[in-house]
C-alpha positions, 0 to 999 in steps of 0.5 A: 096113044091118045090115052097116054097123052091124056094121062100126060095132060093130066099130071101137067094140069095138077102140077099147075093147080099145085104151084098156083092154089093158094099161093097168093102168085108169090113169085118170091117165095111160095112157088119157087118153094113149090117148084122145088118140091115139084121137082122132087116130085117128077125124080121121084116118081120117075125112079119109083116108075121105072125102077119098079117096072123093070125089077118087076120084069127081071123077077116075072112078079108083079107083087115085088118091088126093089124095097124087097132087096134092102136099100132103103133099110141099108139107108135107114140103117145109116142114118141111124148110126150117124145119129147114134155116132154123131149125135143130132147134129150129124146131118149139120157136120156131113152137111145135106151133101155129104149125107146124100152122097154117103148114102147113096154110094153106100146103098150102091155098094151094097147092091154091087156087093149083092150082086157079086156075090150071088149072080157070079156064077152061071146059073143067075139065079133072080129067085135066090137074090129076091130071098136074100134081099128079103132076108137081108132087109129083115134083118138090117131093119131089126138092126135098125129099130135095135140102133134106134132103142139106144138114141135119145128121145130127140134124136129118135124123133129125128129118125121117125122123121127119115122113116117117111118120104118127104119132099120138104127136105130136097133142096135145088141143087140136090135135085138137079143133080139126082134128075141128072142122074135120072136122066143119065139111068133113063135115057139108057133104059129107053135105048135098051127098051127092046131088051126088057120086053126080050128079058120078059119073055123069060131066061130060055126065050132070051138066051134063044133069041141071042140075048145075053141073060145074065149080062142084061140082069147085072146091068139092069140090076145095077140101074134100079140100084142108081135110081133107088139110092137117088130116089131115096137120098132125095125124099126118103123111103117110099115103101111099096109104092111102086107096086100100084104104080106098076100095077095100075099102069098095066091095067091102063097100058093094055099092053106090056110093051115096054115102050108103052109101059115106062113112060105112062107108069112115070105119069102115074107116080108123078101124079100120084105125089102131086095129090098127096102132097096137095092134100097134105098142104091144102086140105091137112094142114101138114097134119098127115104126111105123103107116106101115109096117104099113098100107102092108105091107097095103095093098101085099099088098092090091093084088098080091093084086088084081093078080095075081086080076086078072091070071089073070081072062079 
């Protein structure tokens, strides 16, 4: 407990050094600028945590996260349609509303379409969704990159731009709506959190011990599709960021108690995007962006663990 709480201490002690270092206490214009990006940090890294976690349980594999299922690739494929369509100025014509709701009622349907079509049956077979995602996601992202071959030097910058996750583009009102939704996804998995450690136990264990497998799947499913279609629309990919923050969080937690578990890998994430936000604004001068420094620490974090791994008998 204590040790949770600390962690807890510590995000909240790195959020502060963020809105105040070297803002000059603008009260006008540099922290409420921060405090937004802040803000987008704290949903973000909510629905990595949690989404991440809980997918991890319904697979059993603590090496997969939901990018594997294709809804950042149905996003990014979107926005290069629109840009292919529309032109440069399609984000100005739907407006940062209208592209966010599009893009997430679209990345939903696509999940709702997923899994109507492979989890209809008795069987709920998690492994053939996982490689039909996998599948799924090669083939939207060759799409993609073929879309982006046929748009103008501009319009693909733009597009490099939607490839990488950045707090800059979120806006107050967008993140008040995305952390309400958040929270609507979040309280639901906290009152249901006896479910997952049941769900964790694996299929055979939950069904004799009178949980409806294939019910709880669809539903937890349907709440990692919500958290990461908002997560998405709100800052961009965020890659496979999720897969430290599960990892680590079980190296921390000493347990896999859920109960334990979400709330200290929401900490972890959070974290997580408030150094490398920092970094890139105080000690890059927005020379690098948050994508590149989380997946440098998350790619060292896995060779490390490999090769430890590797060298154990």
């Amino acid at each position: 407990m204590n040790a949770r709480w600390g962690l807890w201490l510590l995000v909240a002690a790195l959020a502060l050094a963020f809105l105040l270092v070297g803002s000059g206490f603008d009260v006008n214009y540099v922290i409420p600028k921060r405090a937004t990006r802040l803000a987008a940090m704290v949903v973000a890294g909510v629905c990595i945590a949690l989404s991440s976690v809980v997918f991890q349980t319904l697979a059993g594999n603590r090496i997969l996260t939901p990018a594997i299922m294709g809804y950042e690739a149905i996003y990014l494929l979107f926005q290069s349609l629109l840009v292919l369509l529309l032109g440069a100025h399609s984000l100005v014509l739907l407006g940062r509303h209208g592209n966010a709701l599009l893009s997430v009622a679209l990345m939903l349907s696509y999940s709702w379409l997923l899994h109507r079509w492979l989890l209809r049956d008795r069987q709920h077979s998690v492994y053939l969704l996982l490689l039909t995602g996998l599948v799924l996601t090669m083939v939207l992202t060759t799409f993609t990159q073929f879309i982006q071959l046929k748009t103008s030097p501009g319009e693909f910058s733009i597009l490099q731009g939607l490839n990488y996750t950045s707090f800059n583009r979120a806006r107050p009102d967008q993140v008040l709506y995305s952390a309400l939704a958040v929270a609507a996804v979040g309280w639901l998995l906290w009152r249901r959190v006896r479910v997952l450690d049941l769900l964790a136990l694996g299929r055979e264990q939950s069904l004799s011990l009178g949980e409806d497998y294939g019910r709880a799947v669809r539903l937890y499913l349907t709440l990692i599709a919500v958290l990461v279609a908002v997560s998405t629309s709100l800052v961009g990919p965020t890659a496979f960021m999720g897969v430290f923050v599960a990892n680590i969080t079980y190296a921390l937690a000493g347990s896999s108690r859920h109960r334990v578990t979400l709330p200290m890998s929401c900490a972890i994430a959070i974290g997580l995007f408030i150094v490398a936000q920092f970094l890139v604004e105080q000690w890059f001068n927005y020379n690098t962006t948050v994508s590149i420094l989380v997946n440098l620490v998350c790619g060292s974090y896995f060779l490390a663990l490999m090769v430890r791994r590797r060298g154990t008998p």
